[in-house]
N, C-alpha and C positions, 0 to 999 in steps of 0.2 A: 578536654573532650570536645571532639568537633558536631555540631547538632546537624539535623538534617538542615535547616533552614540555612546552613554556614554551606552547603555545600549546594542548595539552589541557588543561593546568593550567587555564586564564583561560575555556576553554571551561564545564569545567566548576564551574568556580567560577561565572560568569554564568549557570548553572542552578540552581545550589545557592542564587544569593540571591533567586531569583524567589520572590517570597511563595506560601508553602504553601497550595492550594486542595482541594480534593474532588478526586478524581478525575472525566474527565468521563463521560459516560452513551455507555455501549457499544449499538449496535444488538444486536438479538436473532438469537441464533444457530438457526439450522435445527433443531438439536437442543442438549439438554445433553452430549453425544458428545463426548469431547474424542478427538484426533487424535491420533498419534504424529508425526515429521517423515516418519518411512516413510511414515505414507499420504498426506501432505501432497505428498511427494515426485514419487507416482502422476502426480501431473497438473502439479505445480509442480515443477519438474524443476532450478532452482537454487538457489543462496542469496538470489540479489536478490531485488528486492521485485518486480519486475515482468519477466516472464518472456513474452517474444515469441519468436516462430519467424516467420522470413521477412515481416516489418513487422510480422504480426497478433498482437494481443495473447493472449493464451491462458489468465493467472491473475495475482492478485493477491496479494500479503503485507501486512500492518500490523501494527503493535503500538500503533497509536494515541500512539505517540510516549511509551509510557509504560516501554518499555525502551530506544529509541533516539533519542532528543527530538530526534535530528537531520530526520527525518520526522516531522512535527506534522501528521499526518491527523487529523482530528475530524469530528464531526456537525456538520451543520445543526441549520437548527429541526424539521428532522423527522428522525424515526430510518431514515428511509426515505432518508436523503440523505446522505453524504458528501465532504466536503473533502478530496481526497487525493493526497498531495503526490509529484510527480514522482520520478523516476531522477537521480539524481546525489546523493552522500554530502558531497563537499567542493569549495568555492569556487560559485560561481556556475552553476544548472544549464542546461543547453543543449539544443536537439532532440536529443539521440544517438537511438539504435535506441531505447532503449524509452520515450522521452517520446513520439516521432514514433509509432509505435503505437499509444500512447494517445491520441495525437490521430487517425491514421486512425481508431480502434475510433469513437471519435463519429461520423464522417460512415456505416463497415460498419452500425453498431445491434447490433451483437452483444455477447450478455453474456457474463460471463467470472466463474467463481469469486471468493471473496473468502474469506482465511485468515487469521485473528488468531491472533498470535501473546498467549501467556495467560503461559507462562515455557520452561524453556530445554525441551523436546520435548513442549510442550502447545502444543495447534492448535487452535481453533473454527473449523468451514466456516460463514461469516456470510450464505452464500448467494448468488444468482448476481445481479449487477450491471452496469448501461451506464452508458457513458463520456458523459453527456451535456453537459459543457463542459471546455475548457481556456485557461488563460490564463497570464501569466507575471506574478508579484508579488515585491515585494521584504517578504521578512520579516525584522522589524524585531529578534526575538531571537535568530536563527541571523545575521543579517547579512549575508545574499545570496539572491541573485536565486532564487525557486523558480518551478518550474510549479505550478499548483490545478489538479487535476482534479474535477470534479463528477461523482459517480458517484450512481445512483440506483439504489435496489432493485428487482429482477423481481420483481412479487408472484406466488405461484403455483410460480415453477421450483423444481421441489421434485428436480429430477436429482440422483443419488448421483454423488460426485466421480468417481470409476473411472469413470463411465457416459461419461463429454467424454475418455476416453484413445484412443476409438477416431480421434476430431476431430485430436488430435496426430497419432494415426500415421500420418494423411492427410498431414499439413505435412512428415515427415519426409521 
């Protein structure tokens, strides 16, 4: 009988033996402002990465997969573009609520915050971003099935995170 602990084990050991590269290239933040999780919290109001209210998407998290390699969000070729990987932590992910939001956000066009996560109560706001593709891919080193989302930069939205809480207390 295999434990859970036999299968973190193998998890992480198939990260550890991935050959060592650079880190990759972070988009530019709004500011050099780092965030507490309080003010994160303001507008991003859970722990997950993708935080909806009544279908509609609202905010975003990442860490670019470099504390959680379970989501491997990256760049494109442009800094302006995004690869970002779905809702769901383990096995195979599915429409739940907040993939299906990310996919409505594509057809709404509305943008929506974006929060890197930098270490455990540093935040960068990366600035406000649309959903403009999704698709479902199998990734080849987590070993199951992910959503991509395609997100791209608003150039210009230069809104203060607090300023989108009045937008929330609408959905409430």
């Amino acid at each position: 009988m295999k434990s859970v602990n036999d299968s973190k084990l193998r998890r992480k050991q198939r990260h550890n033996d991935a050959p060592a590269t650079a880190p990759a290239p972070l988009p530019k933040p709004l500011s050099d402002e780092i965030l507490s999780w309080e003010e994160v919290n303001r507008t991003h109001r859970i722990r997950n990465g993708v935080y909806q209210r009544g279908g509609r998407l609202i905010s975003l998290l990442t860490d670019f997969g470099r504390i959680n390699p379970c989501y491997p969000d990256r760049l494109a070729d442009s800094a302006d573009t995004i690869y970002y990987t779905g809702n769901g932590r383990r096995g195979d992910q599915y429409l739940n609520p907040g993939n299906r939001a990310l996919l409505a956000a594509i057809e709404s066009g509305h943008a929506v915050p974006l929060f890197n996560k930098l270490s455990t109560g540093r935040w960068q706001h990366l600035g406000f971003w649309r959903v403009r593709a999704g698709r479902q891919i199998f990734d080849e080193q987590e070993n199951r099935m992910l959503w991509q989302f395609t997100l791209q930069r608003v150039i210009g939205a230069r809104k203060k995170v607090w300023e989108i809480e009045d937008t929330i207390k609408l959905l409430d």
